[in-house]
N, C-alpha and C positions, 0 to 999 in steps of 0.2 A: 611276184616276179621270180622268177625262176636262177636258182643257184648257176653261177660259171663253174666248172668244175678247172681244176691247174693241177696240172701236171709235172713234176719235177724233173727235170730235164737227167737223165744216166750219167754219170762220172765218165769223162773222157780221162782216158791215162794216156799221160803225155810219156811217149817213147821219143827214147833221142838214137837211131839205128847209127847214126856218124860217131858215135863216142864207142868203146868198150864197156864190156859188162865190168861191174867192180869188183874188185880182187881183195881179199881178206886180209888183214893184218897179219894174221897167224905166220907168216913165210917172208922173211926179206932176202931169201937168195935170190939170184939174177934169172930171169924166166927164160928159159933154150927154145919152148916151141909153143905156139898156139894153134889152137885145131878145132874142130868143130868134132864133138863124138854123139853115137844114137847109143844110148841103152833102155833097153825094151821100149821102141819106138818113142823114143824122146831125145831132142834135140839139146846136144850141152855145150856149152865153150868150155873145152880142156884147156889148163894151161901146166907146163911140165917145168919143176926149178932145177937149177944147178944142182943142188942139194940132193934129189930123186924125190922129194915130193909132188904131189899132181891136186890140182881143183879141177872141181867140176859146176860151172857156174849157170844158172837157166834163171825165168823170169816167171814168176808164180802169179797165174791171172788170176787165182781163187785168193791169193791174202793180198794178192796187189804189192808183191815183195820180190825182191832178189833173194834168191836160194844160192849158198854159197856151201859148195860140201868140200872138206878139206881131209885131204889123204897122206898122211905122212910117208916117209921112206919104205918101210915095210909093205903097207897097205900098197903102196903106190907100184910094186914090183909083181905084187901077185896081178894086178891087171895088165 
């Protein structure tokens, strides 16, 4: 009698698109602007503080993670 073979069914990643991307601990100033920015053809949620610091937030389908890059004062003036 001849083996079934089964198949494992692919990880569905549940995206929630109604909430915002998560915002790092690193910053408790008061956030002034949220934006959407492209750097080299990739799509990021900028979020700009009182402070002059800036994030740049996206969603990593390869680690299945939130990528949260965090730009202080300085950093955040040269862009």
């Amino acid at each position: 009698m001849p083996r079934k073979k089964y198949y494992k069914s692919q990880k569905v990643i549940e995206t929630y698109d109604h909430l915002p991307p998560p915002q790092s601990g690193k910053f408790n100033s008061k956030i002034i602007r949220e934006c959407m920015a492209i750097v080299e053809s990739k799509r990021y949620f900028m979020r700009r503080f009182e402070c002059g610091a800036a994030e740049l937030v996206c969603y990593d389908y390869t680690a299945n993670k939130w990528v949260v890059l965090c730009f202080g004062e300085a950093e955040a003036k040269i862009a």
